[in-house]
NUZA-887692 format. One record per residue (C-alpha): residue in one letter; x, y, z. Coordinates in steps of 0.001 Angstrom, whole numbers, padded with zeros to 6 digits, always signed. Each point is the difference from the previous one (the first is absolute). Example, Ala and Ser with C-alpha at 12.3 -4.5 7.8 and 13.67 -1.06 7.14 Angstrom:
residues 2
A+012300-004500+007800/S+001370+003440-000660/
***
This chain:
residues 704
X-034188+027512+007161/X-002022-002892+001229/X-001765-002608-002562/X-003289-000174+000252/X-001983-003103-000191/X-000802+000122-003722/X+003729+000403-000821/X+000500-003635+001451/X-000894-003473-001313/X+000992-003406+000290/X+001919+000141-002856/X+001872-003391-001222/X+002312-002927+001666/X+002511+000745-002769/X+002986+000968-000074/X+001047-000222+003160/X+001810+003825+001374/X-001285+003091-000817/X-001138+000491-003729/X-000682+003701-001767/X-001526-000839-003141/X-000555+003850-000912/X-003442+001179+001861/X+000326-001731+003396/X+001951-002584+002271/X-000047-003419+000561/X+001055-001800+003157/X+000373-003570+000558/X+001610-001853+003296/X+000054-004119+000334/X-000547-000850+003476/X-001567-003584+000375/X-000905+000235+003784/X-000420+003790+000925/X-003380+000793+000926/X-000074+003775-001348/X+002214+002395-001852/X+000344+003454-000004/X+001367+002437-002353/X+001734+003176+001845/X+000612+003227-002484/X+002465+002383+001100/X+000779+003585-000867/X+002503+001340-002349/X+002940-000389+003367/X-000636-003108+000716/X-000626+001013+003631/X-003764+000077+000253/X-002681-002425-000399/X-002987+001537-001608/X-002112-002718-000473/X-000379-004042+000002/X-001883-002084-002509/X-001253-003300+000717/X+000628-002391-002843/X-003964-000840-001253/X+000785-003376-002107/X+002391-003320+000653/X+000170-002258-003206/X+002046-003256+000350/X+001844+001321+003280/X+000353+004025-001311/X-001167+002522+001269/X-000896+002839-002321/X-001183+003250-000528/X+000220+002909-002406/X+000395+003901+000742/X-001866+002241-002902/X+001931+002868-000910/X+003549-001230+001892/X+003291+000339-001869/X+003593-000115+000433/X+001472+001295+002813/X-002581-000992+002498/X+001470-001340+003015/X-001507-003094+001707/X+000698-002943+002438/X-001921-002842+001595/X-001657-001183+003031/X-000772-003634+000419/X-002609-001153+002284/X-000082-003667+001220/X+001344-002447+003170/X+002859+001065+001610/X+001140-004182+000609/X+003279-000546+000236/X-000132-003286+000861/X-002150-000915-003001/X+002147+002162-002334/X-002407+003152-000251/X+001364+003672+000829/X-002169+002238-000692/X-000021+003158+001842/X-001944+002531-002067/X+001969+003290+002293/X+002798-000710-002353/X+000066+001811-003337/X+001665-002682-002802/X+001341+000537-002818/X-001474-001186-003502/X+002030-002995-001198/X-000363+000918-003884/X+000510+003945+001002/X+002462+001098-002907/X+000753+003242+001889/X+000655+001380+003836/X+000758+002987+001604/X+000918+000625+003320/X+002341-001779+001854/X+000087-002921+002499/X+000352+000666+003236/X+001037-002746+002699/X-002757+000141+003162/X-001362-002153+001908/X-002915+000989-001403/X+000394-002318-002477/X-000652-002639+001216/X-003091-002034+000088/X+000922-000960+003535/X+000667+002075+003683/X+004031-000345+000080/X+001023-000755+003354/X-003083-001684+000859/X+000636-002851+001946/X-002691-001602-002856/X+002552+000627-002691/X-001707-000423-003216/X-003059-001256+001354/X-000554+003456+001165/X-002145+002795-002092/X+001046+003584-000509/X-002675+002145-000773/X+002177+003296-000904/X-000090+001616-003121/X+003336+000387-001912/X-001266+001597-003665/X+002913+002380+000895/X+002646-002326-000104/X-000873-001754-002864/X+000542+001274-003995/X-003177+000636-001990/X-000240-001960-003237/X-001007+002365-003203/X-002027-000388-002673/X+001959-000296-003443/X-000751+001051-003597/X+000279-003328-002155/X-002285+000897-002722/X+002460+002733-001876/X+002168-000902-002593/X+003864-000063+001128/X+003164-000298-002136/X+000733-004011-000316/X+003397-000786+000622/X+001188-003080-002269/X+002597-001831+002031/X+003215-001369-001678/X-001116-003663+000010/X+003743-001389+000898/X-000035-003697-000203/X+001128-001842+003054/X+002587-001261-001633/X+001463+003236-000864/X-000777+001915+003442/X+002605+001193+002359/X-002044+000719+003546/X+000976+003252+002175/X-001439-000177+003159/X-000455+003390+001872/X-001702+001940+002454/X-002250+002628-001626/X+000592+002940+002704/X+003802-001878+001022/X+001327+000265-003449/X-000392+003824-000171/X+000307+001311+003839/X+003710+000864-001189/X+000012+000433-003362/X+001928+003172-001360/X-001675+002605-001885/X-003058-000688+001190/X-002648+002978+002370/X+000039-001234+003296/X-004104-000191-000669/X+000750-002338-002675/X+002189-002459+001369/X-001557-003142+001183/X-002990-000053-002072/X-001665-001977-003018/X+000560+003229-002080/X+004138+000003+001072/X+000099-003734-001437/X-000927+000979-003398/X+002752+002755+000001/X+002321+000633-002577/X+002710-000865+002539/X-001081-003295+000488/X-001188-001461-003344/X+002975+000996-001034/X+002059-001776+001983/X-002194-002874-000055/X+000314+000383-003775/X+003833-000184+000095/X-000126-003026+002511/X-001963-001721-002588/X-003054-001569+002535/X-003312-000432-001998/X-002417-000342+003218/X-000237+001940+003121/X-001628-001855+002962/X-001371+002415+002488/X-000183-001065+004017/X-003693+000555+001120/X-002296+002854-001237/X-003268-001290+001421/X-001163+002517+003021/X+001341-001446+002914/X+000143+000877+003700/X+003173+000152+002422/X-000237-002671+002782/X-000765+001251+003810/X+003494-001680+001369/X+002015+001862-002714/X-001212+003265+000361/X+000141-000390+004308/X+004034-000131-001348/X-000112+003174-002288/X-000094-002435-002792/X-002461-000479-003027/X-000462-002391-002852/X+002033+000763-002492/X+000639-003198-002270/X-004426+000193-000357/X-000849-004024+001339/X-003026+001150+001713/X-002517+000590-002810/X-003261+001247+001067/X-001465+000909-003260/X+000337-001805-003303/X-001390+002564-002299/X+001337+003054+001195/X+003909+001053-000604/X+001898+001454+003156/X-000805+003706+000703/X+003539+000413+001669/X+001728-000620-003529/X-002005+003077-001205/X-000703+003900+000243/X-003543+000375-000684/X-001886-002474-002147/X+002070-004072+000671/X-002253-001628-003294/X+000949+003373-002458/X+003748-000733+000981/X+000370-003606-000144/X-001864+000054-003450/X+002262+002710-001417/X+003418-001635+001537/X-001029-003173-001768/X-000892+002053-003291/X+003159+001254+000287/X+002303-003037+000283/X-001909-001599-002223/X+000610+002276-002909/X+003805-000472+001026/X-000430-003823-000503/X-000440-001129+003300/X-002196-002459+001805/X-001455+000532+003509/X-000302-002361+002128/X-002180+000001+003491/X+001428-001662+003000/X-003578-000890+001439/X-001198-001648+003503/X-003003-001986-000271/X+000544-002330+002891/X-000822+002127+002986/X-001115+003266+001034/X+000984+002598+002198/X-002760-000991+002508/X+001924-002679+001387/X-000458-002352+002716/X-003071+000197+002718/X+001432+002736+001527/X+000672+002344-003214/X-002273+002801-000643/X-003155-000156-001801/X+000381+001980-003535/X-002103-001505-002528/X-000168-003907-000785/X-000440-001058+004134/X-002641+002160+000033/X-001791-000959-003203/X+000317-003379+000499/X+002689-001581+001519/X-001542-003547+000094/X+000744+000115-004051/X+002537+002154-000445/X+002266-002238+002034/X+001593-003032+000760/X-001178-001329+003518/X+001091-002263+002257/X-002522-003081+001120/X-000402+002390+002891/X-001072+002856-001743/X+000998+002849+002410/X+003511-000810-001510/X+001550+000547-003664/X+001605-002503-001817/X+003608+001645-000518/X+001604-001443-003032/X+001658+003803-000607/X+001776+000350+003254/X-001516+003591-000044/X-003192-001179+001874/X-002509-000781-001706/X-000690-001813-004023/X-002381+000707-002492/X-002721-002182-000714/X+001063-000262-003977/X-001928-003279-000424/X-003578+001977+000493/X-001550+000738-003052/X-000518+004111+001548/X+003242+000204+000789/X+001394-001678-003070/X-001792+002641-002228/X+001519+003156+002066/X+003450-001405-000961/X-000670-000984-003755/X-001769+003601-000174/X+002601+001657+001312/X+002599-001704-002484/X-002809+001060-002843/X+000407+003862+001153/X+003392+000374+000299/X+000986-001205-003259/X-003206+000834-001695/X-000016+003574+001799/X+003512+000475+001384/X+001197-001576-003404/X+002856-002180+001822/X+001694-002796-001426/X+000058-002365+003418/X+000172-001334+002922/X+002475-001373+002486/X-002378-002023+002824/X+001538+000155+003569/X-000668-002878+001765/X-001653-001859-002756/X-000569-002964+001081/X-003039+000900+002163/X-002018+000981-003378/X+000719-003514-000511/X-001320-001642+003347/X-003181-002098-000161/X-001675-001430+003364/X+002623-003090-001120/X+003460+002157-000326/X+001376+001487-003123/X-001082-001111-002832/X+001320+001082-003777/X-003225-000301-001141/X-001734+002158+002692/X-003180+002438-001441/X+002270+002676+000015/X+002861-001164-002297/X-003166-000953-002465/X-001663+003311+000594/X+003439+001781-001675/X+000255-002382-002263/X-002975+000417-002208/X-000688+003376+000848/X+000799+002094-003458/X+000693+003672+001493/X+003179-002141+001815/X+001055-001425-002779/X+003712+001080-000934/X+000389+001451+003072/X+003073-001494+002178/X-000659-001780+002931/X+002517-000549+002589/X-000094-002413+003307/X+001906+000508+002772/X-000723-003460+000805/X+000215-000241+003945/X-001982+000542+002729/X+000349-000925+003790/X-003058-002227+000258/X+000192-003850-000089/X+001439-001047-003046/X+001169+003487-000713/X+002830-000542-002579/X-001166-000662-003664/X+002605+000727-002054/X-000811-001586-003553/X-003219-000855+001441/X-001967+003124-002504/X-001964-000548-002910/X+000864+000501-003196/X+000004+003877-001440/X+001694+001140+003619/X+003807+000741+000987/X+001161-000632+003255/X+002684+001776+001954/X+002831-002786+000078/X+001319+000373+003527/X+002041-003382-000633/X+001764+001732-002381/X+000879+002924+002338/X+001128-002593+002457/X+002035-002143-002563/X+001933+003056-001500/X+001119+001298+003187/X+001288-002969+001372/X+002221-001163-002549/X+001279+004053-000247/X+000690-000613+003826/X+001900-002736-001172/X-002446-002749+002034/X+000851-003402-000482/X-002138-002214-002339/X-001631+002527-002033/X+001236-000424-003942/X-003231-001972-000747/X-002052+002551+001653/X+001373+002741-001970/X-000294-002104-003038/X-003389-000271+000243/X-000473+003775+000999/X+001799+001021-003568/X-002519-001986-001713/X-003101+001268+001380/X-001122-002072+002946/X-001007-003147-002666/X-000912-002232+003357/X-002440+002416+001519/X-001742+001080-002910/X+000282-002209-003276/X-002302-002862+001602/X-002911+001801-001143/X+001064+001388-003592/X+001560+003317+001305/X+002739+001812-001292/X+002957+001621+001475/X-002329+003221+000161/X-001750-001456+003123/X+003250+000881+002184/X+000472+003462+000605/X+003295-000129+001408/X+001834+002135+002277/X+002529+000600+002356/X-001623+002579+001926/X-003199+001610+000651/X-001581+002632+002246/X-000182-002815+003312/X+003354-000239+000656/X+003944+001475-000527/X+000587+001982-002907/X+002261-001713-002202/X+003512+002222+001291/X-001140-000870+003623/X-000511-003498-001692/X+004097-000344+000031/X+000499+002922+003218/X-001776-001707+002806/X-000294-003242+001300/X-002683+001070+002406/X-003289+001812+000124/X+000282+003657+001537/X-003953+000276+000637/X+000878+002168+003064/X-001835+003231-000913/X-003594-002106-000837/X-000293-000126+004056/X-000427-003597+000329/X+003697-000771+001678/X+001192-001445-003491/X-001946-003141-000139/X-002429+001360-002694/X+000857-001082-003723/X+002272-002719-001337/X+002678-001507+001660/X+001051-002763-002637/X+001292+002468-002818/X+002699-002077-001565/X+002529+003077-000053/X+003434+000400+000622/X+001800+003403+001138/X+003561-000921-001058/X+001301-000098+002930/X-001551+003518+001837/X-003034+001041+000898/X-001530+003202-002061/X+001841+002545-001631/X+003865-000001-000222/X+002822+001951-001382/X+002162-003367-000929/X+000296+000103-003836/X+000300-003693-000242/X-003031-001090+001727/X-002063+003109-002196/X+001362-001937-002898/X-000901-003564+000519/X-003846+001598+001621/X+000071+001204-003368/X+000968-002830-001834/X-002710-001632+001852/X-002377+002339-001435/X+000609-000046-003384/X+000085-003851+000260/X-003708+000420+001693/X-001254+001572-002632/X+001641-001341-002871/X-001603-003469+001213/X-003472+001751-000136/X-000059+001646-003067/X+002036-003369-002094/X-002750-002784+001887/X-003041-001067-002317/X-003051+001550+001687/X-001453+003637+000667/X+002444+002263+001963/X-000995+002588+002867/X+002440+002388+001184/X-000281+002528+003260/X+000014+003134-000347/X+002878+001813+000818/X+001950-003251-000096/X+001278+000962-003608/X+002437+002457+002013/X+000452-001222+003302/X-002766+001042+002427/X+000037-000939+003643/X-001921-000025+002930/X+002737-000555+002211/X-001067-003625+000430/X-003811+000403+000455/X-001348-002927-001376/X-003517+001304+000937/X-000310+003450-000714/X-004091+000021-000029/X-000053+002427+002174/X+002958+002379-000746/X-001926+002791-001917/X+003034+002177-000006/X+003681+000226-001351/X+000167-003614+000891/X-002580-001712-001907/X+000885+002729-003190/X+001837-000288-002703/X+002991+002243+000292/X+000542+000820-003496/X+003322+001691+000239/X+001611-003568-000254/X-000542-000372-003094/X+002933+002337-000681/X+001882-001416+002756/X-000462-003157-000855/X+000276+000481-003789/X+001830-002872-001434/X-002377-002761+001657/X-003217+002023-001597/X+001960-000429-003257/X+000403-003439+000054/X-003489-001033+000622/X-001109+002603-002953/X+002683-002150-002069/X-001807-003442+001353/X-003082+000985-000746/X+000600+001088-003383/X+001862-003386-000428/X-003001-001704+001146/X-002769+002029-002431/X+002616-000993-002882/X+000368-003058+000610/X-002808-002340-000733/X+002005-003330+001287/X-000942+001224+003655/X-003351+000547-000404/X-001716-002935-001083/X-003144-001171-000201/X-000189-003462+001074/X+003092-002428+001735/X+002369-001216-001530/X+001380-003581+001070/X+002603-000978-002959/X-002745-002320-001838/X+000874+001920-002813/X+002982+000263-001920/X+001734+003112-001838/X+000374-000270-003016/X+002672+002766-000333/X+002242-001183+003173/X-001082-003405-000452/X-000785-000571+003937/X-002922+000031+002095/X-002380+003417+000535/X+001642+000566+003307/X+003472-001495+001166/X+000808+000329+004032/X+004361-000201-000466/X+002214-000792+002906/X+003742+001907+000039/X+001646-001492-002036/X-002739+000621-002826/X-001619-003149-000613/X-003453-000701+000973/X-000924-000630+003933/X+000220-003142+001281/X-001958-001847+002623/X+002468+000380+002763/X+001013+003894-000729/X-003264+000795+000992/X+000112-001726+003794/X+003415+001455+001168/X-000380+001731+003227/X+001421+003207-001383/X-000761-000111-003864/X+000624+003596-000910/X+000354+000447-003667/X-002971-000858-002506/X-000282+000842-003910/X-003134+000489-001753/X+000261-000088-003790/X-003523+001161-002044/X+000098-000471-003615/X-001787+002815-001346/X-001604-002308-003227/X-003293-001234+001352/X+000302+003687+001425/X+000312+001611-003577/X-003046-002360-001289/X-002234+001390+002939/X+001245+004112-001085/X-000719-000421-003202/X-003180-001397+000690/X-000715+002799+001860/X+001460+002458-002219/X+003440+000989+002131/X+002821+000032-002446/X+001958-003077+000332/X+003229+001939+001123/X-001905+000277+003225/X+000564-004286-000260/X+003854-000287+001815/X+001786-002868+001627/X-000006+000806+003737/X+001990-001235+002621/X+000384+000890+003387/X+002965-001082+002063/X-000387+000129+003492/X+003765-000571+002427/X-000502-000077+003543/X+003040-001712+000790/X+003163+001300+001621/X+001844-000252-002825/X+000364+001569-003850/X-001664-002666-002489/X+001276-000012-003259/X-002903-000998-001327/X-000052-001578-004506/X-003066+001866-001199/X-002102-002443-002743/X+000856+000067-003657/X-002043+002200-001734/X-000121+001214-003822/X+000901+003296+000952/X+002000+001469+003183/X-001646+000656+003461/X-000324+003164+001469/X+000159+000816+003707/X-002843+002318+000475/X+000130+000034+003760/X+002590-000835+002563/X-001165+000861+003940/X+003914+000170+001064/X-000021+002970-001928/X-001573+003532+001148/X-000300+001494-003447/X-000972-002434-003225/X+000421-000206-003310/X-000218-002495-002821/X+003092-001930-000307/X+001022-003047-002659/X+000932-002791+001784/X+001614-002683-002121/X+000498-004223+001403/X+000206+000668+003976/X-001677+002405+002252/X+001421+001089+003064/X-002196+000053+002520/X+001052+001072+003528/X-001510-000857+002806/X-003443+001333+001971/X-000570+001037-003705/X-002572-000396-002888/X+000595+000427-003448/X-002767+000300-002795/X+001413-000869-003576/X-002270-000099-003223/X+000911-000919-003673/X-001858+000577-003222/X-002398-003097-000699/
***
């Protein structure tokens, strides 16, 4: 049924999106330089328009109107009337239904047309041209939520940084394969709260799943030519609205109750979210929502404004440093922990929040917005702090109250693993948490999220398989993805049947990970890399939404043992407080149990490093000795019995040879709680010397 005209007013400028508040509907659009705006209603399919509202009122550069007697469920888009200027920055073309950029809700699906786009395609004009077809048919419909009844609050876990061990993981990739699970079920936001996989997350001991992408997004044009899609989720479209294709019927319902779920199990959640670009991108990507609103704010524009400013390398940037713009971020951040009732955020591409008309800049409106805004406070907030603009590559370069993947520390601990030359006092530094990229500005080890791998790149048993990139089924010839990996195959390429080369690739791996989960700073592991996924040397499986890109879980029977021994590391690491501290340590302080320094660096022969051990060309055996006092005094402060408070040290021998190495005098005797040379472990007493082998690294604690 229609509206008539005294079911519509001009309602109010505030809040932006559409707003039930119980006896009708509010709507309210920014657009600084469109001319007109017109609401279109659609019927119960989605299929047919039944009638278009022109927004009455604008109020500070919104446009706003309210529907009498609208509720939930209605389904609605825009049309935006004003120049169609390329050259000037303006693209309106009001024949193209957009999307709402605060919808919370779609149905439908996207479908790729050249339609689309604001422009003829194949017009000798290019983008200067104007397409006057219709594509409503192509294009989802947003709906109309229910905010205004009272839901179940989940109260997260609240794990401190300090404490956290990340797992990074696809939210439909995790569970294509998993056993047990209805072929319905597999793949969706409902399948990652399954019994099957909290408990194994519960036995591997993480405290925080990350999640790639959930914000609707759109498959790119050159992909699906291929037969290809999307399926790591770097092409948001809509910041409010989680991913339909990760659901059966209603994608806000399901998210909410997954995170209810793992929350009651003691889990965080953790969004992987992509507020650099859209999936509009450059001037010759379709026209879905923000090019049509108002691309002249919305983006980042060259001096000639027909072109975008591409600090993303995915076409176009967002134009974070406008105030409009600014708010949709910070108010999407607001809903999904204040609605979604997640913990945090990892920021791809970061540093473009950051950029100001001068560069990046720590102290940018964004960073400040965060910062004092009280529904983000507690909430963790990650950087990945590159993008492929002009000065790009900020690592330590983010405020205080944000943690930064460390990619220097990926870099560091696989070259010395490869056995590179020159590396000791990069690995050094990577054990103690990155102190000369972050300390400068009164951060603590937690601003390094370390890893070894992530979801851009090998897997960490194609880590020591491959020494090149095997992109071949992405159709781009191999030259997409990384081609500096710092791996080694052991001498073949892929999969073998020679037992000794399986051994030292596994060696490898536990020393990988035994390196990650010892180093001061937050941890992230892969998914699947807890028991030996591959992707057959992919190192850029965005596209590979099949077998490929899933995680085959039948390895983790296969590959038992190594699943066992990062359980065992990560257990060592929750009970011991020595590796998890709070601020660097630099031996200004002295113990007064041991009677040396906080933290001792010890050469072979088991006296502390000196000056010239650190320079040789192949330096391949470090010890790190943590006394656990100033350790105990921080527990007890905080309430942790002091038995948590042990001596650690952690012997690292990548020489050719067996070091018999004098372990420190202690009170009491040390105990070898982890040796890599070993498959299975167990606690054994070690009394004066310690025989470490080589490629090996040995973890040994005694009572403080």
């Amino acid at each position: 049924m229609k509206l008539t005209g005294d079911q519509i007013s001009s309602g109010r400028a505030w809040p932006l999106g559409a707003q039930w508040d119980g006896d009708g509907v509010n709507f309210a659009l920014f657009s600084a330089n469109a001319e007109q705006v017109e609401l279109c209603l659609f019927d119960e399919s989605g299929d047919n328009e039944i009638q278009r509202v022109v927004l009455p009122a604008k109020t500070d550069d919104v446009w706003h109107v309210r529907l009498h007697d609208a509720g939930p469920g209605l389904l609605y888009g825009y049309r935006v009337y004003g120049p169609y200027d390329p050259v000037n920055g303006h693209r309106f073309n009001h024949h193209k239904l957009l999307l709402d950029p605060y919808a919370r809700s779609t149905v439908g699906t996207y479908r790729e047309s050249d339609e689309n786009y604001g422009y003829i395609k194949g017009s000798p004009e290019g983008d200067l041209s104007f397409d006057t077809r219709d594509n409503a048919h192509n294009i989802p419909k947003c709906v109309v939520v229910d905010e205004q009844s009272k839901r179940p609050r989940s109260t997260g876990p609240k794990v401190d940084l300090l404490d956290s061990v990340i797992y990074e993981a696809h939210p439909a990739g995790l569970t294509q394969r998993l056993p047990g699970l209805s072929k319905r079920r597999r793949g969706t936001y409902g399948a990652l709260a399954s019994k099957k996989v909290i408990a194994h997350l519960r036995e591997l001991g993480v405290t925080t799943i990350e999640l790639l992408p959930v914000h609707a997004f759109c498959d790119e044009e050159h992909l699906l030519q291929k037969g290809l899609v999307n399926y790591w989720g770097y092409n948001s479209l809509l910041f409010f609205a989680p991913a339909t294709r990760y659901a059966h019927t209603d994608a806000r319902r399901e998210f909410r109750r997954m995170v209810r779920a793992l929350h009651v199990e003691g889990f965080e959640v953790v969004l992987d979210v992509v507020y650099n670009h859209t999936a509009e991108g450059n001037e010759h990507g379709p026209t879905l929502c923000y090019r049509g609103i108002d691309n002249a704010s919305y983006y980042r524009l060259q001096d000639y404004r027909r072109y975008y400013i591409n600090d993303t390398g995915c076409g176009n940037t967002i134009n974070s440093r406008h105030p409009r713009v600014n708010q949709l971020i910070m108010d999407s951040l607001r809903y999904w922990v204040s609605q979604m009732q997640v913990d945090g955020f990892r920021f791809d591409l970061a540093p473009v929040l950051g950029r100001e008309s001068w560069g990046f800049d720590r102290g940018a409106g964004f960073f400040d917005s965060v910062r004092q805004d009280p529904v983000l406070a507690g909430t963790k907030m990650i950087a990945e702090p590159w993008d492929t603009g002009p000065g790009g590559y900020q690592l330590g370069q983010f405020p205080q109250g944000w943690s930064e993947w460390n990619d220097e520390y990926r870099d560091s601990v696989r070259s010395f693993w490869r056995g590179d030359a020159h590396q000791l006092q990069a690995l050094a530094r990577a054990l103690h948490g990155s102190s000369d990229k972050f300390e400068w500005q009164q951060r603590g080890p937690v601003a390094s999220i370390n890893f070894i791998t992530s979801h851009d790149g090998f897997t960490l048993r194609d880590l020591v398989s491959y020494n090149e990139r095997h992109n071949e089924a992405n159709g781009e010839y191999n030259r997409d993805g990384h081609s500096h990996n710092i791996s080694y195959n052991h001498g073949v390429e892929g999969p073998t049947d020679d037992a000794a080369i399986n051994a030292e690739r596994d060696l490898h791996r536990r020393n990988l990970m035994a390196t990650l989960l010892l180093s001061q700073g937050v941890p992230m592991l892969v998914a699947g890399d807890e028991f030996g996924r591959t992707q057959h040397g992919n190192n850029n499986a965005y596209c590979q939404n099949n077998p490929l890109g899933w995680i085959d879980w039948s390895q983790a029977t296969t590959d038992h043992a190594f699943l066992a021994f990062t359980q065992r590391l990560i257990s060592l690491r929750r009970q011991l407080r020595g590796l998890r501290r709070s601020r660097y340590l630099h031996g200004t302080q002295q113990s007064p149990s041991l009677g040396v320094p906080d933290i001792v660096w010890l050469g072979a022969d088991g006296s502390p490093m000196e000056h010239n051990e650190w320079h040789r060309q192949q330096a391949g055996f470090l010890g790190m000795l943590i006394p656990g006092d100033s350790g105990c005094d921080m527990a007890r402060a905080a309430g942790v019995h002091t038995q948590s408070c042990e001596h650690i040290l952690i012997v690292i021998n990548h020489d050719s040879a067996v070091v018999h190495f004098p372990l420190p005098e202690v009170p009491t005797s040390w105990v070898r709680r982890l040796d890599t040379c070993q498959v299975e472990q167990s606690d054994e007493n070690v009394m004066q010397v310690s025989l470490c082998h080589p490629r090996s690294i040995q973890l040994l604690t005694c009572q403080g």
